[in-house]
C-alpha positions, 0 to 999 in steps of 0.5 A: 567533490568540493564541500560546497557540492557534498552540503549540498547534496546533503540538503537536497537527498539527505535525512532533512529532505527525506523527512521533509517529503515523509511528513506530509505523505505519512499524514496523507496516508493517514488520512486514507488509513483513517477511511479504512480505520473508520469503516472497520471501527464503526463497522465493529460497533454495528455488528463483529460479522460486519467488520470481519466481512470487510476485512475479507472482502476488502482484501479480496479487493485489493487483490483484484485491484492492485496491479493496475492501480500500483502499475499506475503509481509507477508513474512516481518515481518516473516522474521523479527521475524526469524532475532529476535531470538536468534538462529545459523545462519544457521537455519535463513538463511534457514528459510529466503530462504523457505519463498522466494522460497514459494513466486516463487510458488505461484506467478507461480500459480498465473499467469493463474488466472490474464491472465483469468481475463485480457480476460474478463476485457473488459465488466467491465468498460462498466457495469458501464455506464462510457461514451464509450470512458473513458471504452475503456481508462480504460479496455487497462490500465487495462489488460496492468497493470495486467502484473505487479502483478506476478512481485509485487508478486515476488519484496514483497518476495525479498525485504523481504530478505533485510527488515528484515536484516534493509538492505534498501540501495539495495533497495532504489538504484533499486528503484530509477533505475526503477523509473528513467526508468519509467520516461523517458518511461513514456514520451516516450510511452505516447507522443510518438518519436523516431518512436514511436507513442503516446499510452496514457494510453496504453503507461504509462502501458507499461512503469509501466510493463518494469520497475516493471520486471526490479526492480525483475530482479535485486533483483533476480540477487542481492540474486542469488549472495549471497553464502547463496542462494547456500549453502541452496538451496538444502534443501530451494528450495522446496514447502512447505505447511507448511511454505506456510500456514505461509505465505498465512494464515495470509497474506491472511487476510491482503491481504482480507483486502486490497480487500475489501479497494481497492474494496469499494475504486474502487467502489466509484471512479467508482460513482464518474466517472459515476456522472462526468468525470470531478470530477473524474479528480479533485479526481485524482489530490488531490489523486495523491498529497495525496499518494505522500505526504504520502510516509513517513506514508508508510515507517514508517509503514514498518518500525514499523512492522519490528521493532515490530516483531524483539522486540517480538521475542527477548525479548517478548510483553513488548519491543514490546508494548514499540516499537509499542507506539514510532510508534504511536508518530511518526506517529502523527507527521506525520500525522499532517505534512502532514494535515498542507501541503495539507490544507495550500497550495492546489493551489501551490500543484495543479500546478504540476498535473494541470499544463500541462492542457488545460486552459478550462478543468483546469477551469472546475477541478481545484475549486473542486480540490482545495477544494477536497484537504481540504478533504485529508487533514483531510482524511490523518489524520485518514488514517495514524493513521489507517497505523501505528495502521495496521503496529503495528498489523502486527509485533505482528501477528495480522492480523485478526483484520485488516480484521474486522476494514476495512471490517466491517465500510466499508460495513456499510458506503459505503452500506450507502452512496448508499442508501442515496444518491439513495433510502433514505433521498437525494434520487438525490435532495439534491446532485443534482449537480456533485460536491455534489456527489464528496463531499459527497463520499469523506466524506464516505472516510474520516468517513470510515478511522476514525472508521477503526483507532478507532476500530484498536486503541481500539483492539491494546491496548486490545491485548496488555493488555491481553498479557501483564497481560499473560506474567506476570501471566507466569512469576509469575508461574515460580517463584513460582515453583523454 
């Protein structure tokens, strides 16, 4: 490889490029983490009951929600890999358009599923024995959110389309004109004015829903300006199976894997709430800052994918590997920024979630947030080594092994957990407080993340190796046969 070839690839999939595509995306993501940042805040000053309920049934959500919109984000690094190899424009452009159009399928098919599912949400929440007042709260945010699947279906696909490209300017600009929106209806529709009364939690739903619609409205009027959307209509339009099966294969894995992570993830702030309003109230808080701070882990994890899969596809596993290794670098320093910031400061942080709260309920939430914020420290180290390791898989189109790191460890350590503090050695004595029961489930998070970056670690580098040692015997052959 001569030096003009290795400087470039360094430009094109090294830290500069990586850094250059994280940027914009982590502001994207912070526009969305500032949507739910707003609605938790704003929805922890109208009353503590409203802002566990929407941590809860925003979960609840997500669970539901996550393995046909996260199927649909599949269509990035796809897109990626067709934007990385070296063929006529045309067949790109067309390739691109397919897996877009495949998206607006699936989304229409989606729809009746999510409207059976809001019909019957009511019963859920009450099957948990949550007080009658905090279930009512949750089933309305619930059945509201449920409006905004079909809309983040259709926003992974389009965004597609940009991400690919390392086009991330119209994006991060719509982001931040829905954000915008969704702060000022967010005041609005909770607190009420201009004729409008207050809606609590049914209100910050609604602000979450206009603005989602909006940010797709835009997107779609972005892509239906381009003179490629028409030129390749015609022959993109259609539903294909095989291009679908592309999307829905692989995606439906990593989405799987979503489920079961939101799904154990939803099932311990469900105990956790059963256990305390209270606890769950300071859960919300730590959490909120936790997912605000992380949004740069989030953008370089996209970021990773995109340039993962553009080096496979141009020049194999070798610059692959290399890219996938600047990631994790990266991402270590990250990780270790954002775990010196929660565990240094948790009382400054907590002033913002915290401080619109009645003073009696913030005596009662704020000493278990605070040391709930010592526990997200260490949680977002693992978490973000899990988050890049991920990222990695998914630009070399390993998606299963994501499925098994988070399934598996999950179920063992969730399964455990009950058991322990049910039937097994504390059996309701040792953790007899509520703030021992919050403590203890935040341990089974952070032991969950730690086996599920060990065993992404462990099977990354595996594939790797093995691809590796196959790209060379290939290489090997080729040259004995000339």
């Amino acid at each position: 490889m001569s030096e003009f070839t290795r400087r470039s690839d360094r430009d094109a999939y090294g830290y500069r490029a990586m850094v250059a595509v994280a940027v914009p995306l982590a502001a994207t993501v912070g526009c969305f983490s500032l949507t739910l940042f707003t609605d938790r805040t704003l929805l922890m000053w109208y009353g503590p009951t409203s802002s566990a309920a929407s941590m809860a049934a925003g979960n609840l959500y997500w669970a539901i929600a996550c393995i046909p919109v996260t199927a649909m984000g599949f269509i990035t690094p796809l897109a990626a890999m067709a934007m990385g190899k070296k063929r006529g424009r045309g067949a790109v452009a067309l390739r691109v358009w397919s897996l877009l159009w495949q998206c607006v399928w699936f989304t229409l098919a989606c729809v009746p599923a999510f409207a059976l599912i809001g019909w019957m949400s009511p019963s859920l929440f009450e099957a948990f024995g949550h007080e009658i007042e905090l279930a009512k709260q949750e089933a309305r945010y619930f059945r509201t959110l449920l409006l905004v699947a079909p809309a983040s279906m259709l926003e992974a696909g389009l965004t597609a389309f940009f991400v690919s490209r390392r086009v991330t300017r119209p994006i991060l600009h719509t982001n931040i004109a829905s954000s915008g929106l969704n702060v000022v209806l967010d005041y609005w529709f909770i607190f009420g004015g201009l004729g409008l009364p207050a809606m609590g939690v049914f209100g910050a739903a609604l602000a979450t829903t206009i603005a989602m619609w909006f940010k797709v409205a835009v997107f779609a009027a972005m892509l239906l300006r381009l003179h490629s959307f028409g030129r390749h209509l015609g022959m993109a339009w259609r539903p294909n199976l095989r291009v679908m099966t592309e999307i829905i294969g692989p995606g439906s894995a990593i989405g799987l894997q979503q489920l079961i992570r939101s799904g154990l993830f939803s099932f311990i702030l469900l105990v956790i709430g059963a256990a305390s309003v209270t606890g769950l109230a300071a859960t919300s808080a730590a959490l909120t800052l936790y997912q605000l701070l992380s949004i740069p882990a989030i953008g370089l994890g996209t970021a990773v994918t995109v340039v993962t899969g553009q080096a496979l596809a141009a020049k194999g596993i070798g610059l692959a590997s290399e890219t996938i290794h600047r990631g994790i670098r990266l991402g270590l320093a990250v990780a270790l920024s954002l775990a010196a910031v929660l565990a240094a400061f948790p009382e400054m942080l907590l002033q913002i979630p915290l401080g619109g709260v009645a003073a009696q309920e913030r005596i009662a939430i704020e000493p278990l947030a605070v040391r709930l914020m010592g526990y997200a420290a260490v949680y977002g180290l693992v978490d973000v080594a899990s988050l890049i390791l991920a990222a990695a898989a998914k630009g070399i189109g390993k998606s299963f092994v994501i499925l098994i790191s988070t399934a598996v460890p999950g179920f063992l350590v969730v399964a455990g957990g009950w058991w322990l503090t049910h039937d097994g050695v504390f059996g309701g004595r040792t953790l007899a407080s509520e703030q021992q029961v919050v403590t203890f489930w935040w341990s089974t998070l952070v032991l969950w993340s730690a086996a599920q970056a060990a065993i992404l670690a462990g099977s990354l580098f595996w594939m790797l190796k093995q691809s590796s040692e196959a790209a060379l015997a290939f290489a090997d052959s080729a040259c004995h046969q000339k």
